[in-house]
N, C-alpha and C positions, 0 to 999 in steps of 0.2 A: 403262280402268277394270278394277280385278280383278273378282272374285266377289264379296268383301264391300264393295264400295264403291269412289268415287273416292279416287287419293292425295292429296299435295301434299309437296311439298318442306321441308324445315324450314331456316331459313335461320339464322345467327347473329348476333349484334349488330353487325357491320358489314356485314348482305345478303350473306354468302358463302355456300352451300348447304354445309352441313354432311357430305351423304352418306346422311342418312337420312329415311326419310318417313313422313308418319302418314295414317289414313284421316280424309277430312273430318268426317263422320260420326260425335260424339262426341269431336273429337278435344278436347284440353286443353294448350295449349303450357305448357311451364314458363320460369323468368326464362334468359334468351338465346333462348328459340325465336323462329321467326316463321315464318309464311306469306308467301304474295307475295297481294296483292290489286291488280286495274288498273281503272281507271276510262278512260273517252274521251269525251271533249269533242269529239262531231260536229259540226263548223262548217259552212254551205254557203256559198257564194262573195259569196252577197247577206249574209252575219252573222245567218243563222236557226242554232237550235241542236235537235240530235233529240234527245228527250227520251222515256222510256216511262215507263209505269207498271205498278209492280211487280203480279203477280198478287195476288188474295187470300188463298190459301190460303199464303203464305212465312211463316214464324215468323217472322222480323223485318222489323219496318214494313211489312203487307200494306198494298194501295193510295196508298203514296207514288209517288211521281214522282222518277225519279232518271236519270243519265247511264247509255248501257249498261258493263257491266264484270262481274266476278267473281274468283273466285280463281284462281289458275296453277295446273294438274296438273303433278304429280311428272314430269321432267325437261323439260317446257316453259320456254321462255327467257321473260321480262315481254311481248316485243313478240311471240312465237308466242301468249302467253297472249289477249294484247290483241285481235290478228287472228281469233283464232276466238271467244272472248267476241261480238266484234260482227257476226260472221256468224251465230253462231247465237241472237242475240235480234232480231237485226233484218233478218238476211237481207242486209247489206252487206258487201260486199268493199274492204277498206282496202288493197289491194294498188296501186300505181301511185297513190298519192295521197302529198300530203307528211302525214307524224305522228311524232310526236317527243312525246318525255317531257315537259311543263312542269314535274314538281315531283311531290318522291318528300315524302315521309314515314312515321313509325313509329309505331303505336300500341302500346303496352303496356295491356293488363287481367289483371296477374296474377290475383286472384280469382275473375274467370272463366275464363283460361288460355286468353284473344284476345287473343294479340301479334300482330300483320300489319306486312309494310312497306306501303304504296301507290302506286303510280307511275299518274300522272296523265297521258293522253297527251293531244294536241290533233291532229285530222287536221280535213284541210278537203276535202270531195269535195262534188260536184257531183251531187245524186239528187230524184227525185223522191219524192210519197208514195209513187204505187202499187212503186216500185223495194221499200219498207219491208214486210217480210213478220215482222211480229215473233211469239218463238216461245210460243205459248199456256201451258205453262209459267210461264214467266217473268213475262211481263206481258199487261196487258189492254189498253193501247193505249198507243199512241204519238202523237206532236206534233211538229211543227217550228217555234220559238218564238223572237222576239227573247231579246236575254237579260233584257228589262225582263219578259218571260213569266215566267222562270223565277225572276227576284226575286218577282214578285208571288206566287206560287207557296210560295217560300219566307217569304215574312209569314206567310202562311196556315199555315205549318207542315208543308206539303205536299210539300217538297223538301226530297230529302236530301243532303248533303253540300257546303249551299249557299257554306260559307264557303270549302271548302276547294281549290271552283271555281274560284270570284271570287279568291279569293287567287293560284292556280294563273297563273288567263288576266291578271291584273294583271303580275305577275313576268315572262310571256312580252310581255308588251308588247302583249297582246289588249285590245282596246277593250270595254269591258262597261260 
């Protein structure tokens, strides 16, 4: 991170990194920009899913419940972004576990100038709670949930990015 802020990468309509970067903070993509944003579907071996909840004080959706993830800094790879995103909200190390992409997509919001890609990973590791040290920041707790948790969850309104999930772990052939 410089002095005025975290970077990120700007990507172009086919996910190619452009060369140049903007700070997060403020920033406004225009039509062809993107960011990179990653999500992860923490599985454990019995099919629980780790789940947090967003702090209160984030400008968008405080106190939902969502997968951990964030966005990539400027020359971070998707899967370096991914590896430290879930270390530093939960205090897990995805190193020597299998995780892999299930499903990329792109959003475009010109009007707001939130274009992102998203790549969606799935890892399965093996942890306990007390292993979960999530970071105060971020979120105020966390869960390890069937995924009939995280539906119910989602009725309620309460999970974010619930279709995008389900959609994801369907495709990869994940039972939900």
């Amino acid at each position: 991170m410089d002095e005025q802020g975290e970077r990120f990468d700007i990507y172009d309509d086919n996910k190619r990194p452009t060369g140049r970067t903007m700070l997060r903070k403020g920033s406004f993509l225009k039509e062809g920009e993107y960011c990179l944003i990653v999500l992860c579907i923490i599985e454990t071996p019995d099919h629980r899913f780790l789940i947090t909840r967003r702090a209160m004080d984030k400008h968008w959706a405080p106190g939902a419940w969502e997968v951990p993830g964030g966005g990539a800094r400027a020359g971070e790879s998707s899967f370096e972004a991914v590896v430290r995103e879930v270390r530093e909200e939960t205090g897990l190390d995805l190193y020597g576990c299998p995780v892999r992409v299930i499903d990329s997509y792109a959003n475009v919001d010109l009007a707001r100038g939130d274009n992102y890609f998203v790549d969606i990973y799935h890892a399965v590791k093996a942890f306990e709670r007390e292993d979960v040290r999530i970071e105060k920041e971020e979120a105020t707790a966390f869960d390890i949930v069937p995924f009939s948790g995280i539906r119910r969850l989602s009725e309620e309104g309460a999970f974010l990015h619930f279709a995008r999930i389900e959609t994801a772990l369907k495709k990869a052939g994940i039972p939900v």
